[in-house]
N, C-alpha and C positions, 0 to 999 in steps of 0.2 A: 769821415772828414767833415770838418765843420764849415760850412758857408760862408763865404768872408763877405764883411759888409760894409767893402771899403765905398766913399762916396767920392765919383769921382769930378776932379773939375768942373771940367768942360758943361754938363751936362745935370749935375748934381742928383743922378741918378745910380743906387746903387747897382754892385755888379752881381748882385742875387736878381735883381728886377733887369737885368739885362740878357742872362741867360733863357734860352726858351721856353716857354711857361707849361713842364711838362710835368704831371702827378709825382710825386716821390717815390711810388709802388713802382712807376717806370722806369726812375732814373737808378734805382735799386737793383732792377731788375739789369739792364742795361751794364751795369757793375758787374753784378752776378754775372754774368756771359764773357763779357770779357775778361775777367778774371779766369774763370770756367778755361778758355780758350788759350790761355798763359798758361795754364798749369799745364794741360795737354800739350802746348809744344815745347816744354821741359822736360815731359815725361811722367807727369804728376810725381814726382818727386819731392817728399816728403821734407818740411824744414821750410817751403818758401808760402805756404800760402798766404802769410799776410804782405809779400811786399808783393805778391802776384795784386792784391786785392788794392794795394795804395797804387799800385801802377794804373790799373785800372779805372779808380777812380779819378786819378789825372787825366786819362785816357780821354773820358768821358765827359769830364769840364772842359776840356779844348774841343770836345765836338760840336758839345753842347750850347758854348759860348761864341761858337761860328751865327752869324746871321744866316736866317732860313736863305737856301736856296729860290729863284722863279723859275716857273716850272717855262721851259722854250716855246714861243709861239710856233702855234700850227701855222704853215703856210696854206 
């Protein structure tokens, strides 16, 4: 999937530099897995591995493009 490098309004920051700034061996990898975990609950059934692998990576840019979590203050 190709990174999109819309710029946007408000902010004039693109939405590659808005996503969280994690290695691309990671986000790869991250792909690989859930994809991996799509085909196993099809049955790895032969014929789908590339929309298992675009689902995936949709998957994986809506996680990715969430703002990190804070971690709960200790009382």
């Amino acid at each position: 999937m190709i990174a999109a490098k819309k710029t946007t309004a408000r902010t004039g920051t693109t939405k590659e530099t808005e996503l969280q700034n994690i290695p691309p061996e990671d986000r790869a990898r991250m792909i690989a897995e859930a994809a991996y975990y799509r085909a196993e609950h099809r049955g790895f059934q032969v014929g789908s591995q590339e929309n298992d692998w675009f689902e995936a990576e949709k998957e994986v840019e809506v996680i990715l493009s969430r703002p990190p979590q804070k971690a709960p203050k200790k009382s």
